[in-house]
MIDREN-627817 format. One record per residue (C-alpha): residue in three letters; z negated, y, x. Coordinates in steps of 0.05 Angstrom, whole numbers, padded with zeros to 5 digits, always signed. Each point is the difference from the previous one (the first is absolute). Example, Ala and Ser with C-alpha at 12.3 -4.5 7.8 and 13.67 -1.06 7.14 Angstrom:
BEGIN
ala-00156-00090+00246ser+00013+00069+00027
***
This chain:
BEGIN
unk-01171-00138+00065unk+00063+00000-00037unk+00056+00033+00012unk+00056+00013-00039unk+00065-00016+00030unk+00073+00009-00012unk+00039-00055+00037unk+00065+00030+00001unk+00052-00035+00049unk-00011-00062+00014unk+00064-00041+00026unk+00039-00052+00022unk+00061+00007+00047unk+00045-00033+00040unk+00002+00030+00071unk+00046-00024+00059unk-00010+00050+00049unk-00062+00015+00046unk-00025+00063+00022unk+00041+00001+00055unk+00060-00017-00050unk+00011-00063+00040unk+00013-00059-00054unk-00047-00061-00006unk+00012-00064-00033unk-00057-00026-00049unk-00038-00061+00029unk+00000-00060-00051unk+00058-00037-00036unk+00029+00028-00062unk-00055+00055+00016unk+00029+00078+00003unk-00034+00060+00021unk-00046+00037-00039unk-00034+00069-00004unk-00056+00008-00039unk-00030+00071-00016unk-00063+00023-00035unk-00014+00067-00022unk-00058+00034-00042unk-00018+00067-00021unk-00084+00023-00023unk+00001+00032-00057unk-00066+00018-00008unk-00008+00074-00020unk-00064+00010+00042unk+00034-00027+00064unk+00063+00038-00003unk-00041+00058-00011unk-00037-00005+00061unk+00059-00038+00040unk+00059+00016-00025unk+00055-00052-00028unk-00016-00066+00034unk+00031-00063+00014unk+00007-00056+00051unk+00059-00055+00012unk+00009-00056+00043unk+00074-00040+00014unk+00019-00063+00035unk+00053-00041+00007unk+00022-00074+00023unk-00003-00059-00036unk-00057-00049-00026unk-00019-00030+00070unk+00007+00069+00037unk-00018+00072-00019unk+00008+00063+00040unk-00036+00064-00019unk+00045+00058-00012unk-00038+00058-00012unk-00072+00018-00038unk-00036+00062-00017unk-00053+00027-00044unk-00011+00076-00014unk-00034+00036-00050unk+00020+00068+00048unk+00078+00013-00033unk+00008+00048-00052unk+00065-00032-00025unk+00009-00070-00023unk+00028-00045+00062unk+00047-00044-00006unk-00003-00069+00040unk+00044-00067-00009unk+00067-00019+00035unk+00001+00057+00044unk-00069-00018+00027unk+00039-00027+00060unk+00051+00046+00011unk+00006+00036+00075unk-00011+00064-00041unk-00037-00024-00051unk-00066+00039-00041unk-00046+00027+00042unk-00075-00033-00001unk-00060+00044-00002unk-00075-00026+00005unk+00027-00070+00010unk-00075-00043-00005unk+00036-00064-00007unk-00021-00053+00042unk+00079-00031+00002unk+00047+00025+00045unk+00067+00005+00008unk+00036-00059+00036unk-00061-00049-00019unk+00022-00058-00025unk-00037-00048-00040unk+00001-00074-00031unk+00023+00006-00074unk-00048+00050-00013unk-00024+00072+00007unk-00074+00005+00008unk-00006+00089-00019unk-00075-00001+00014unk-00035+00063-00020unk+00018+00071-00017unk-00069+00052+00003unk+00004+00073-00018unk-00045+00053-00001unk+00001+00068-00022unk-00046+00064+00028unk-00061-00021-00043unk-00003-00068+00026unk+00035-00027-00063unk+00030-00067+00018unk+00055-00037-00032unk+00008-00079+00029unk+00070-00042-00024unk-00001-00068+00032unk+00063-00043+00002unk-00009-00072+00024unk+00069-00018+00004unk+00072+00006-00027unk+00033-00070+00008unk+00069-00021-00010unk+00033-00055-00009unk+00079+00005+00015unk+00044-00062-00023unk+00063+00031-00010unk+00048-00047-00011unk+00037+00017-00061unk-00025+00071+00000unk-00081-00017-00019unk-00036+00061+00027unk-00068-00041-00007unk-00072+00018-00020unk-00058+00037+00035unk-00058+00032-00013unk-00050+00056+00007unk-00072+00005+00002unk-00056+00048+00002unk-00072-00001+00009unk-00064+00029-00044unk+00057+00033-00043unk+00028-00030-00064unk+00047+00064-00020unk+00036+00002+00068unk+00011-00076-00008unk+00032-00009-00056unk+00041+00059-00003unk+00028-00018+00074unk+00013-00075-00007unk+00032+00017-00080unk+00042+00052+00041unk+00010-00062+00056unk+00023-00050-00047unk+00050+00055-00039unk+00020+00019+00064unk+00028-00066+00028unk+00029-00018-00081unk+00040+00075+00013unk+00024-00017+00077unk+00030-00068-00025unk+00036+00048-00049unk+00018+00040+00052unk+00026-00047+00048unk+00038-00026-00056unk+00028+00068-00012unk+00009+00027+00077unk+00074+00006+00025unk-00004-00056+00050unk-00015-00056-00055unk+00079-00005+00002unk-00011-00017+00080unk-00042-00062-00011unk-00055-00008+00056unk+00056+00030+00050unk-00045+00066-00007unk-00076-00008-00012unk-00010+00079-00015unk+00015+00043-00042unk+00051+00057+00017unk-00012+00073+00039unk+00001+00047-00045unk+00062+00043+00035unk+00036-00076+00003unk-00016+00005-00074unk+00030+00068-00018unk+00063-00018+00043unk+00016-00069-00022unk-00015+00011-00068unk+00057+00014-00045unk-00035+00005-00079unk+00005+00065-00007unk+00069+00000-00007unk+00017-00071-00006unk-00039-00007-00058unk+00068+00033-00046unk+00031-00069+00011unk-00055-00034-00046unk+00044-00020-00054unk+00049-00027+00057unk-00039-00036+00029unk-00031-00025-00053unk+00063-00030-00034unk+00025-00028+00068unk-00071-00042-00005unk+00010-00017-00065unk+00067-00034+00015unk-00019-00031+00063unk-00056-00034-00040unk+00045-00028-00054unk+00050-00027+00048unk-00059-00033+00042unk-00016-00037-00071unk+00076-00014-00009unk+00004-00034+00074unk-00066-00039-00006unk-00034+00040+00055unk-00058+00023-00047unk-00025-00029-00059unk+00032+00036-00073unk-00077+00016-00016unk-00012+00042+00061unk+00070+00032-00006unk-00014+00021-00081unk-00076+00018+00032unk+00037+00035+00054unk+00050+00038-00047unk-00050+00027-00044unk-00046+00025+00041unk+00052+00038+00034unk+00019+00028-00062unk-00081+00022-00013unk+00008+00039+00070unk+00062+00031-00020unk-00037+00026-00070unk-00057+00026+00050unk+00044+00033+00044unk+00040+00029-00062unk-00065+00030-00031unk-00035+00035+00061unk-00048-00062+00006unk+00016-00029+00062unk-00048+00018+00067unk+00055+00002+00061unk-00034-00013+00060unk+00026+00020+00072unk-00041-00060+00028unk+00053-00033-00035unk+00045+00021+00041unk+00072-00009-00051unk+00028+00008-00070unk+00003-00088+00018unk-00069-00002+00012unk-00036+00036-00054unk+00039-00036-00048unk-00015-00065+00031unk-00075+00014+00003unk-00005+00018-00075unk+00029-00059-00017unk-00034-00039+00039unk-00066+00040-00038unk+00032-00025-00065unk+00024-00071+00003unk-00030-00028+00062unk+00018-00047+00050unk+00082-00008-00030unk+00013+00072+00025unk-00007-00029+00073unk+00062-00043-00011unk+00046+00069-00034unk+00021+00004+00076unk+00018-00061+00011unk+00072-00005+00035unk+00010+00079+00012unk-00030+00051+00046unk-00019+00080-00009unk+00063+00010+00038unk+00047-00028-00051unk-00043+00021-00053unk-00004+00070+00016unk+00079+00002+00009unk+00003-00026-00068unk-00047+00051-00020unk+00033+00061+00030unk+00080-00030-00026unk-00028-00006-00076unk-00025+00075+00004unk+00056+00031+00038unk+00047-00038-00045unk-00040+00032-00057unk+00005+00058+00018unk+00067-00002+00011unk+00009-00016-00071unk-00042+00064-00021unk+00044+00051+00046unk+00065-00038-00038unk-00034+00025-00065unk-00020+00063+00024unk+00070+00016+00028unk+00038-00024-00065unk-00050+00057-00033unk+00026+00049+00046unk+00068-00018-00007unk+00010-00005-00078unk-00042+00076-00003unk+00059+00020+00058unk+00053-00024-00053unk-00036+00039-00056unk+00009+00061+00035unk+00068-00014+00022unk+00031-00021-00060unk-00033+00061-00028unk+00023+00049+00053unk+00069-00031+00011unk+00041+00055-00013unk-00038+00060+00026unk+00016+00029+00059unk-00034+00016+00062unk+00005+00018+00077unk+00016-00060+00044unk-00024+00005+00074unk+00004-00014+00068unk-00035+00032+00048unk-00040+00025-00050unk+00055+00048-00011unk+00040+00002-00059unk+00065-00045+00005unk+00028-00020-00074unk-00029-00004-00063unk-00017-00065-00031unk-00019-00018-00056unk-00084-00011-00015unk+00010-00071-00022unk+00041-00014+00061unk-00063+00017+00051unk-00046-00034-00040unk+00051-00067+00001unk-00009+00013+00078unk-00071-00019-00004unk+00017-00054-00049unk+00035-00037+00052unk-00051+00016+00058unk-00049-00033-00044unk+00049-00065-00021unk+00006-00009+00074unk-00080-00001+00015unk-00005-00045-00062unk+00054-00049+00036unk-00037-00002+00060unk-00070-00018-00042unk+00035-00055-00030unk+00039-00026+00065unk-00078+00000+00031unk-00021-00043-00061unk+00044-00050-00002unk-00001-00001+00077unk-00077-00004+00004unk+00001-00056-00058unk-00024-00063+00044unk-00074-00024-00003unk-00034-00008+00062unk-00063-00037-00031unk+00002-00065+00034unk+00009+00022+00068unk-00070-00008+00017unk-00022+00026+00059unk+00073+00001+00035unk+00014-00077+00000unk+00000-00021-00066unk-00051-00056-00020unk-00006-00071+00001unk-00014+00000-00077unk+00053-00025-00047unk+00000+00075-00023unk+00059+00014-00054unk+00024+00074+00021unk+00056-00002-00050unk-00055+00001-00067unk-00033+00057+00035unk+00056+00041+00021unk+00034-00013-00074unk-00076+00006-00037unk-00005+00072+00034unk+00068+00017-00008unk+00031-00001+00062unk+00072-00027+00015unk-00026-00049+00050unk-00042-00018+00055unk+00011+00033+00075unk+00036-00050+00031unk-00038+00012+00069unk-00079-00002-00003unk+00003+00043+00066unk+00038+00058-00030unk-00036-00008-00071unk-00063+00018+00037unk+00025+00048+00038unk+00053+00047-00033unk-00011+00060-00024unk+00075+00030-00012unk-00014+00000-00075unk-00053+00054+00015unk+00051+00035+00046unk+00052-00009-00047unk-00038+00035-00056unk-00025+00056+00041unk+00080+00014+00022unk+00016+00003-00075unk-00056+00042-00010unk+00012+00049+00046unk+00069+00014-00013unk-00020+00009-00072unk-00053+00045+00022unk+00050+00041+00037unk+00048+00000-00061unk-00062+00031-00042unk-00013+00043+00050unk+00066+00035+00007unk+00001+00005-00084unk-00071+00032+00004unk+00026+00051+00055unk+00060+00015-00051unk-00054+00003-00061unk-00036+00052+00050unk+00054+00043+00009unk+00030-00002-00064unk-00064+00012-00030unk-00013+00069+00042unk+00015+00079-00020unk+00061+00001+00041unk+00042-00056-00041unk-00033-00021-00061unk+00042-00053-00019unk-00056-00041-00027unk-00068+00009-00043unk-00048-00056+00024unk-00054-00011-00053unk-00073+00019+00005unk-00015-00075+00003unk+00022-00005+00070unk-00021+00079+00028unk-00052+00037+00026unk-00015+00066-00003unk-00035+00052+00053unk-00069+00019+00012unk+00014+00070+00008unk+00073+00005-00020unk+00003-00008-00080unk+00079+00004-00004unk+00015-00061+00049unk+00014-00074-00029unk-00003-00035+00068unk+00037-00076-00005unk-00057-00024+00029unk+00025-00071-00016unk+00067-00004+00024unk-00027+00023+00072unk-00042-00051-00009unk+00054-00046-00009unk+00035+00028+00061unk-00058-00015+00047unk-00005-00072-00016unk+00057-00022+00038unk-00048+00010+00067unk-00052-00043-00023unk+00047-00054-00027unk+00057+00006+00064unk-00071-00004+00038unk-00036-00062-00019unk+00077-00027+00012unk-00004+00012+00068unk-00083-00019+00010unk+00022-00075-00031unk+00063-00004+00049unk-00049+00007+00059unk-00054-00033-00026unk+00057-00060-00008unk+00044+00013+00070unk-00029-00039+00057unk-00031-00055-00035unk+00006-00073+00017unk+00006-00055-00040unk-00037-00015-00054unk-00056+00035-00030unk-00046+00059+00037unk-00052+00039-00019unk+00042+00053+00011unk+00040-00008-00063unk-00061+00020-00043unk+00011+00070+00004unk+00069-00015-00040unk-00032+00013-00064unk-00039+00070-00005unk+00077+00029+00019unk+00029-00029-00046unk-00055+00009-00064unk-00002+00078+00017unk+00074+00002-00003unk+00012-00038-00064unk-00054+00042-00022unk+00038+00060+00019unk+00070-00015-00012unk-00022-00031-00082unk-00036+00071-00004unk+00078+00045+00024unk+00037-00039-00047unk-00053+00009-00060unk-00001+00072+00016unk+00072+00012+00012unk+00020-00036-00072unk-00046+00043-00031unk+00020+00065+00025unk+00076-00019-00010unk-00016-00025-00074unk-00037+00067-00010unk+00049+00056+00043unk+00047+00044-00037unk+00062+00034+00029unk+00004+00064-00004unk+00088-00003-00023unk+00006+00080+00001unk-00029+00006+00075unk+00045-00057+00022unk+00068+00017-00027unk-00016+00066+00029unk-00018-00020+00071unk+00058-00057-00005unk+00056+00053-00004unk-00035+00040+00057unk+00026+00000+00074unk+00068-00014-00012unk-00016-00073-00023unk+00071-00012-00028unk+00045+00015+00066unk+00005-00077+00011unk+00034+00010-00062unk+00052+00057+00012unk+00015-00044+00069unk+00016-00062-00050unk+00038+00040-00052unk+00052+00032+00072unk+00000-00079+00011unk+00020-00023-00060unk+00037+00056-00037unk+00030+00034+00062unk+00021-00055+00047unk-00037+00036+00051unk-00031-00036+00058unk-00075-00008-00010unk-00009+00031+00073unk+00038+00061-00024unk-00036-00009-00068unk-00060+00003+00025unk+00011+00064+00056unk+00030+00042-00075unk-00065-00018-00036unk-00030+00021+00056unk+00032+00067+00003unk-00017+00006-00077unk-00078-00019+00006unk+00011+00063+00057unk+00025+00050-00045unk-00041-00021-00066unk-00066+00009+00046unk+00026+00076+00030unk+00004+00010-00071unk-00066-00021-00025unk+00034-00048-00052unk+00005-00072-00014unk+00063-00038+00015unk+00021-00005-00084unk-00008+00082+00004unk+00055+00012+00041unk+00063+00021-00030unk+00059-00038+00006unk+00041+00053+00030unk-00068-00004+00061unk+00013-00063+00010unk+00077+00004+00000unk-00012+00048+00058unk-00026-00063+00039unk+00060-00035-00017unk+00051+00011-00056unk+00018-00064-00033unk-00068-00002-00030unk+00009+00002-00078unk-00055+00018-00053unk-00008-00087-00015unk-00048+00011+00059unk-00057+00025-00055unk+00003-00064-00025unk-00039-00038+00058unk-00046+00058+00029unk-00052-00004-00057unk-00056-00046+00005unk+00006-00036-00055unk+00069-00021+00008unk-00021-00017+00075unk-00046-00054-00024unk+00044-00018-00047unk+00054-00016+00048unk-00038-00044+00048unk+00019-00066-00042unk+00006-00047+00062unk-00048-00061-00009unk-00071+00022+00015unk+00017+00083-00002unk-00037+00061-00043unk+00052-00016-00052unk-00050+00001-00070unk+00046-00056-00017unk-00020-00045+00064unk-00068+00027+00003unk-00009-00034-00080unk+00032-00057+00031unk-00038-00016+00049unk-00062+00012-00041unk+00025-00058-00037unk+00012-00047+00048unk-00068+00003+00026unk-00030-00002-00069unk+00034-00061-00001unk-00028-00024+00067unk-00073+00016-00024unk-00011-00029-00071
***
């Protein structure tokens, strides 16, 4: 009778654990443990009719002089597909129903498994007979060989050749695999492959994996200057360099298959390479380690991105200059306390933000030029025996120099700190102009018109323009001043030199480069965009008695008064004009010589707003004439 049959999961794999999880070592020299696993699925329409879905595995493990039976079962009883390979074995693995295989677990044979023979039959007497006479193995696995073996059935052809096809595929695809598993890296320290929680937790692709073009270019110098020193041959460095460069394309284009297995951004990279040139990408990591390799990694993409905030804050600066230079003689409401105190003049606050900026773009640079040193070299945390030139690496990726202490090299992550500092005081400085842009932007002041590009409206509200993005902005901080403070524990109580630990330094640090690059885009283009509204601040600037500082002065200066008495007469005024329901410039002079008598009608001259401004000429005040000058100067700074 033949049967048609799908044989869909038959594998190789490296265990090291038994049932029991205890670990045992493989018997034979050079010789590794093995687990082999066989699956099939009938496919025939009449049996799955009468049956159900149907299918049968059996799994061993050992090496070529000693097998031990795993787990076996047959059923054509399951409505659902089953699944049977590496978790054959596991304390909770699948479930076996209608077992009427004749090997058991825990039996143990010589090179071989003998199956013997499976018989069903339905209600009708209908019987369905799949002999197997024996699965062998042969495990010599040296350098990595998973072997050959064999399957065999008896009285039918079909089953035959579609389970030892599936046998022979099977052990090509489990060399693959063990090839590609995340322990190759180990050597034979670890004969199995990894849990798959270990897996999840260990691996770091999923974010790593934005360092490609890092890490790439930190392989592609190591590889020249193991040419340069006569550590590799020039042929396997040019083979070496190239087929990095055919990864990076990949990667570039959506092409490349990360794998988790895989474990790093290191790893995957390697492996490709490995796919595309062969045996010379073995000797790429020759005379470094992932630890100084993933500290180069991490410096050339924080020092990136460093560069790309000092781009995006010179963007934000030069539109703050626009607007000041534009706005440097109108006049509104200075603050403190969020209550009015002088006015200034609108070029003047904008200036203020100016210089918060030029002080987060000092600190960017101070981090880049303190970060500069290569750590690619370090290896592991020792350094290495191979005549290994740092200097052509650290000058061929553009670093200063090398880390002078392979220890540290491996092991520092202040550049990360440092960046997430600068970052979150420049988030806070965005955040306190969004929370102005807010305000300023509501019913109750209207001093500015922020454009439809950066507002929302309401859903049931048709009259509100809500600026969505500045609030935004102004919630950033938390997220950025946050992964700060994950990164400074993360980093706290570790020893000397690299741990584990210091993998979780990266997501932090990606979201909040991610973040921080997305404030200062937004902020530059609502600032480039915003438009004073001049009429609504001259109006609120002279509001409030904003010019008393200025009657105080004028007693000062024109008076010879004592500020302390100055400032108790101007008191006294403010009093009066506010009984009256007047500002301090609508006050006659004979009012105000009722406060005291030597006050003459020059007095007029200082209380407007205008001439307030206009006054403040000390270096860095409202003055229009300092606020152009300033304006200048930084204009200067800039380029």
């Amino acid at each position: 009778m033949r049967i048609p049959l799908q044989a869909r999961d038959l594998m190789a794999f490296r265990i090291n654990d038994d049932r029991d999880g205890q670990a045992k070592d493989a018997h034979g020299a050079g010789e590794r443990a093995l687990g082999v696993g066989v699956q099939w699925q009938i496919v025939d329409t009449d049996l799955v009719k009468e049956f159900g879905h149907g299918g049968g595995g059996i799994a061993a493990r050992g090496n070529g002089h000693n097998l031990e039976i795993l787990a076996s079962h047959f059923s054509l009883q399951i409505r659902e597909r089953g699944h049977f390979g590496a978790a054959g074995g596991a304390p909770r693995g699948p479930e076996i129903q209608h077992d009427m295989t004749p090997l058991k677990i825990g039996e143990r044979s010589d090179g071989a498994i003998s199956a013997g023979v499976f018989c069903l039959r339905n209600g009708r007497g209908r019987r369905v007979e799949i002999q197997f006479f024996h699965v062998a193995v042969s495990q010599r696995l040296k350098r990595g060989n998973i072997g050959h073996g064999s399957i065999c059935t008896k009285g039918h052809g079909h089953i035959k050749d579609d389970l030892t096809n599936a046998f022979h595929n099977s052990l090509r695809r489990a060399k693959d695999m063990t090839d590609k598993t995340s322990n190759q890296m180990w050597g034979g320290r670890f004969a199995a492959g990894p849990d798959a929680i270990m897996e999840a937790i260990n691996a770091s692709i999923s974010f790593d994996k934005r360092m490609a073009a890092q890490d790439i270019a930190g392989s592609r110098a190591h590889a020249a200057m193991l040419a340069a020193t006569g550590i590799v041959s020039d042929s396997d460095a040019v083979a070496m360099r190239e087929g990095l460069l055919t990864v990076l394309s990949e990667i570039e284009a959506g092409e490349f298959t990360f794998s988790t297995a895989l474990e790093d951004i290191h790893m995957n990279v390697e492996a490709r390479l490995k796919d595309l040139i062969g045996a010379p990408a073995g000797r790429l990591h020759t005379g470094r380690s992932r630890n100084d390799q993933v500290a180069t990694d991490f410096r050339l993409w924080v020092r990136d991105q460093l560069d790309a905030v000092d781009q995006a804050l010179q963007a934000l600066m030069h539109a703050l200059l626009v607007q000041a230079e534009a706005g440097s003689d109108w006049v509104m409401p200075g603050f403190t306390h969020l209550q009015t105190a002088q006015p200034v003049t609108w070029g003047h606050h904008m200036m203020a933000y100016v210089e918060m900026f030029g002080r987060d773009l000092s600190r960017v640079r101070d981090a880049r030029a303190r970060m500069n040193e290569c750590p690619l070299g370090a290896a592991a945390l020792a350094g290495t025996s191979f005549p290994i030139d740092r200097e052509m690496t650290a000058k061929a990726l553009g670093f200063d120099r090398p880390c002078a202490n392979s220890l540290d090299a491996v092991s520092d992550r202040d550049f990360a700190l440092e960046f997430l500092g600068a970052a979150s005081i420049c988030a806070m400085h965005l955040s306190r102009f969004a929370e102005e842009l807010v305000i300023w932007s509501s019913a109750q002041f209207r001093f500015v018109a922020l454009s439809d590009r950066f507002s929302t409206g309401s859903s049931i509200m048709p009259q509100k323009k809500n600026p969505d993005a500045a609030e935004l902005i102004r919630a950033k901080v938390g997220r950025i001043f946050g992964a700060n403070v994950a990164l400074m524990m993360v980093m706290k109580g570790l020893p000397l030199a690299y741990s584990k630990d210091m993998q979780e330094d990266k997501e932090q640090v990606f979201d909040a480069a991610d973040n921080l690059m997305l404030a200062l885009a937004a902020m530059e283009g609502m600032v480039r965009d915003m438009a004073a509204r001049t009429d609504n601040l001259e109006a609120a600037a002279g509001s409030g008695f904003s010019t008393a500082t200025d009657l105080a002065d004028w007693l000062v200066r024109v008076l010879d008064m004592p500020f302390r008495e100055a400032h108790h007469v101007t008191g006294a005024l403010v009093a009066k004009a506010e009984a009256k329901g007047c500002d301090l410039p609508d006050l006659s002079l004979t009012e105000m010589q009722e406060v005291h008598g030597e006050i003459t009608a020059s007095v007029y001259d200082v209380l407007g707003v205008h001439n307030s401004v206009a006054s403040r000429v000390s270096y860095g005040g409202t003055a229009p004439s300092q606020v152009r000058a300033q304006v200048a100067r930084w204009k200067e700074r800039l380029g």
